[in-house]
N, C-alpha and C positions, 0 to 999 in steps of 0.2 A: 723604421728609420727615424721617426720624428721622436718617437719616444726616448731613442737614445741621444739624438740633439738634445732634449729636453735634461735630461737626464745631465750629459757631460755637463750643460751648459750651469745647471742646476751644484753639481760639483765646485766646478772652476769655482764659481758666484762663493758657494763654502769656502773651501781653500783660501777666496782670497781674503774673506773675510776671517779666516782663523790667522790670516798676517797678519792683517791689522790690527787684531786684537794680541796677538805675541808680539807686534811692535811696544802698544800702546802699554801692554803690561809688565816689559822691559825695563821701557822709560821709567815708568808710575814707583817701581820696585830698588830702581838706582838712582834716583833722585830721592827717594828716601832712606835712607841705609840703615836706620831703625826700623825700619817696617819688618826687614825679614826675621828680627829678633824677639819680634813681639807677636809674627802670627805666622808660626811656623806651620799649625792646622792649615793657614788660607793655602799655604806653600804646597802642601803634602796635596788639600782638595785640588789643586791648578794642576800637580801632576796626572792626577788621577783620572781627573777630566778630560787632560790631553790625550792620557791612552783610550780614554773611552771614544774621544773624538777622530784620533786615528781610528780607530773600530770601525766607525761608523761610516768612517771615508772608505775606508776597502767595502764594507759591506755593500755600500752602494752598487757596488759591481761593475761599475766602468773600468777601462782597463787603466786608469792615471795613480792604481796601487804607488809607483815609485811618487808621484808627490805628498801623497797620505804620509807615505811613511819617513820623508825627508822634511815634511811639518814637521811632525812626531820629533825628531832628532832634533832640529834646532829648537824643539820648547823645552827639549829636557837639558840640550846643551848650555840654553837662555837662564834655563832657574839653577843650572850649576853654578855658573859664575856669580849668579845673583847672591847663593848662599854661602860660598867663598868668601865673597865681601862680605857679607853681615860676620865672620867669623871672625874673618881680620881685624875686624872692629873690636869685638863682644872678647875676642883671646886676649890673654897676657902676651907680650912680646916671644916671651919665650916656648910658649903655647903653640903660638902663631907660626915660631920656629920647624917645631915638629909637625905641626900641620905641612908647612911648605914643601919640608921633605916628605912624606908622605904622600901629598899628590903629587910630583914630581915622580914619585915610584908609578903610581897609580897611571899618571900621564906615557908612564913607558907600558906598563902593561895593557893599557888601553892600544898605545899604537900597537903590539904588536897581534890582539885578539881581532884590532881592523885586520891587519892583513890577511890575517886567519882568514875571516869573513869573505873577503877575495876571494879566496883559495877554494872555496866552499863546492862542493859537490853539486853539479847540476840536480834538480829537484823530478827534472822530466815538464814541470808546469811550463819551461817556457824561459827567457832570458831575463824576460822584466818582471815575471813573479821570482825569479831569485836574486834578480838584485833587489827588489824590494825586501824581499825575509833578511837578505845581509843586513840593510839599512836599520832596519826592523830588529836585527839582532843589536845593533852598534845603539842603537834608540834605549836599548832595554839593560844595555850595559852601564852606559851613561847615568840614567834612573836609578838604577841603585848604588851608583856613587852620590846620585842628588840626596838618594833619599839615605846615606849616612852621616852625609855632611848636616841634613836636616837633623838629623838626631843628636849632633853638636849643639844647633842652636841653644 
Protein backbone atom coordinates (compact mmCIF):
# COMPACT_ATOMS: atom_id res chain seq x y z
CA UNK A 1 0.00 0.00 0.00
CA UNK A 2 2.78 2.65 0.69
CA UNK A 3 4.24 1.84 -2.49
CA UNK A 4 1.43 2.75 -4.31
CA UNK A 5 0.89 6.17 -2.26
CA UNK A 6 4.30 6.75 -3.25
CA UNK A 7 3.84 6.01 -6.57
CA UNK A 8 0.33 8.05 -7.17
CA UNK A 9 1.70 10.58 -5.16
CA UNK A 10 5.02 10.64 -7.25
CA UNK A 11 2.47 10.87 -10.51
CA UNK A 12 0.06 13.69 -9.47
CA UNK A 13 3.78 15.75 -8.44
CA UNK A 14 4.63 14.89 -12.64
CA UNK A 15 1.33 15.64 -13.93
CA UNK A 16 1.29 18.70 -12.25
CA UNK A 17 4.44 19.66 -13.21
CA UNK A 18 3.96 18.90 -17.03
CA UNK A 19 1.06 21.93 -16.31
CA UNK A 20 3.20 24.13 -15.48
CA UNK A 21 5.46 23.63 -17.85
CA UNK A 22 2.36 23.59 -20.90
CA UNK A 23 1.48 26.76 -19.11
CA UNK A 24 4.61 28.35 -19.09
CA UNK A 25 5.45 27.20 -22.75
CA UNK A 26 2.02 28.51 -24.09
CA UNK A 27 2.91 31.90 -22.78
CA UNK A 28 6.65 31.85 -23.79
CA UNK A 29 5.38 30.63 -27.57
CA UNK A 30 2.35 33.48 -27.98
CA UNK A 31 4.17 36.28 -26.72
CA UNK A 32 6.46 35.52 -29.24
CA UNK A 33 4.89 34.96 -32.67
CA UNK A 34 8.16 34.80 -34.48
CA UNK A 35 9.40 32.13 -32.40
CA UNK A 36 7.26 29.49 -34.02
CA UNK A 37 8.57 30.45 -37.57
CA UNK A 38 11.94 30.37 -36.92
CA UNK A 39 12.09 26.90 -34.78
CA UNK A 40 9.76 24.81 -36.20
CA UNK A 41 12.41 21.59 -35.15
CA UNK A 42 11.86 23.08 -31.31
CA UNK A 43 7.98 22.60 -32.26
CA UNK A 44 7.98 19.13 -33.77
CA UNK A 45 10.85 18.08 -30.60
CA UNK A 46 7.90 19.65 -27.87
CA UNK A 47 5.50 17.33 -29.64
CA UNK A 48 7.41 14.37 -29.47
CA UNK A 49 8.34 14.88 -26.06
CA UNK A 50 4.79 15.18 -25.12
CA UNK A 51 3.91 11.78 -26.55
CA UNK A 52 6.81 10.37 -24.95
CA UNK A 53 5.85 11.98 -21.74
CA UNK A 54 2.35 10.75 -21.92
CA UNK A 55 4.10 7.19 -22.28
CA UNK A 56 5.60 7.56 -19.44
CA UNK A 57 2.63 8.67 -17.45
CA UNK A 58 0.61 5.48 -18.42
CA UNK A 59 3.65 3.34 -18.05
CA UNK A 60 3.89 4.31 -14.46
CA UNK A 61 0.92 2.03 -13.94
CA UNK A 62 -1.30 3.90 -11.50
CA UNK A 63 -4.71 3.91 -12.63
CA UNK A 64 -4.90 8.10 -13.47
CA UNK A 65 -4.31 6.75 -17.49
CA UNK A 66 -7.33 9.43 -18.15
CA UNK A 67 -5.18 12.38 -16.85
CA UNK A 68 -1.88 11.20 -18.78
CA UNK A 69 -3.83 11.28 -21.57
CA UNK A 70 -5.97 14.42 -21.24
CA UNK A 71 -2.20 16.32 -20.60
CA UNK A 72 -1.32 14.78 -23.94
CA UNK A 73 -4.42 16.41 -25.75
CA UNK A 74 -4.21 19.92 -24.45
CA UNK A 75 -0.19 20.03 -25.28
CA UNK A 76 -1.02 18.99 -28.84
CA UNK A 77 -4.17 21.14 -28.78
CA UNK A 78 -1.72 24.17 -27.05
CA UNK A 79 0.88 23.81 -30.04
CA UNK A 80 -2.05 23.78 -32.62
CA UNK A 81 -3.13 27.01 -31.96
CA UNK A 82 0.44 28.19 -31.36
CA UNK A 83 1.18 27.08 -35.07
CA UNK A 84 -1.95 28.55 -36.55
CA UNK A 85 -0.75 31.90 -35.31
CA UNK A 86 2.70 31.78 -36.66
CA UNK A 87 0.96 30.97 -40.08
CA UNK A 88 -1.46 33.75 -40.06
CA UNK A 89 1.41 35.80 -39.64
CA UNK A 90 4.21 34.12 -41.98
CA UNK A 91 0.78 33.69 -44.98
CA UNK A 92 -0.19 36.14 -47.59
CA UNK A 93 -3.74 37.23 -46.82
CA UNK A 94 -4.83 35.21 -49.38
CA UNK A 95 -3.01 32.21 -48.23
CA UNK A 96 -4.30 32.76 -45.03
CA UNK A 97 -7.60 32.67 -46.71
CA UNK A 98 -7.43 29.16 -47.86
CA UNK A 99 -5.81 28.09 -44.77
CA UNK A 100 -9.00 29.20 -42.77
CA UNK A 101 -11.14 27.30 -44.83
CA UNK A 102 -9.36 24.41 -44.71
CA UNK A 103 -9.33 24.17 -40.86
CA UNK A 104 -12.74 24.96 -40.59
CA UNK A 105 -13.14 21.67 -42.90
CA UNK A 106 -10.71 19.96 -40.75
CA UNK A 107 -12.47 21.49 -37.32
CA UNK A 108 -15.82 19.54 -38.74
CA UNK A 109 -14.00 16.42 -39.34
CA UNK A 110 -12.32 16.43 -36.10
CA UNK A 111 -15.76 17.08 -34.37
CA UNK A 112 -17.20 14.41 -35.96
CA UNK A 113 -14.13 11.46 -35.55
CA UNK A 114 -14.64 12.86 -31.47
CA UNK A 115 -17.86 11.44 -31.59
CA UNK A 116 -16.71 8.52 -33.23
CA UNK A 117 -14.37 8.05 -30.38
CA UNK A 118 -17.61 8.05 -27.93
CA UNK A 119 -19.12 5.57 -29.81
CA UNK A 120 -16.21 3.30 -29.54
CA UNK A 121 -16.40 -0.22 -28.58
CA UNK A 122 -15.76 -1.31 -24.96
CA UNK A 123 -12.19 -2.62 -24.95
CA UNK A 124 -13.13 -5.39 -22.05
CA UNK A 125 -10.01 -3.30 -20.01
CA UNK A 126 -12.38 -1.49 -18.00
CA UNK A 127 -14.32 2.22 -18.49
CA UNK A 128 -11.35 4.32 -17.79
CA UNK A 129 -8.84 2.43 -19.92
CA UNK A 130 -11.26 3.25 -22.88
CA UNK A 131 -11.99 6.51 -22.14
CA UNK A 132 -8.43 7.07 -21.77
CA UNK A 133 -7.56 5.14 -25.60
CA UNK A 134 -10.71 7.63 -26.95
CA UNK A 135 -8.74 10.65 -25.45
CA UNK A 136 -5.65 9.06 -26.51
CA UNK A 137 -7.05 8.55 -30.00
CA UNK A 138 -8.57 12.47 -30.20
CA UNK A 139 -4.60 13.49 -28.83
CA UNK A 140 -3.18 11.71 -31.88
CA UNK A 141 -5.62 13.11 -34.22
CA UNK A 142 -4.93 16.52 -33.19
CA UNK A 143 -0.84 15.82 -33.63
CA UNK A 144 -0.98 15.21 -36.96
CA UNK A 145 -3.00 18.38 -37.86
CA UNK A 146 -0.14 20.06 -35.62
CA UNK A 147 2.27 18.33 -37.28
CA UNK A 148 0.97 19.61 -41.01
CA UNK A 149 0.33 22.87 -40.07
CA UNK A 150 4.25 22.60 -38.84
CA UNK A 151 5.16 21.61 -42.31
CA UNK A 152 3.69 25.01 -43.42
CA UNK A 153 5.90 26.87 -41.34
Amino acid sequence: MPDEYYTTRRLAKTVETMKHVLIAFTIVLISQHGFAQTNRAGLRRYVNSAEKNCQACVDAGTNNFITCEKTFYRQMDSVLNVAYRALKHKLTPLYFENLKADQKNWLAKRDRYFLEQQHIEESGAGPEADQALAIHNEALFVKDRVLYLLAKL
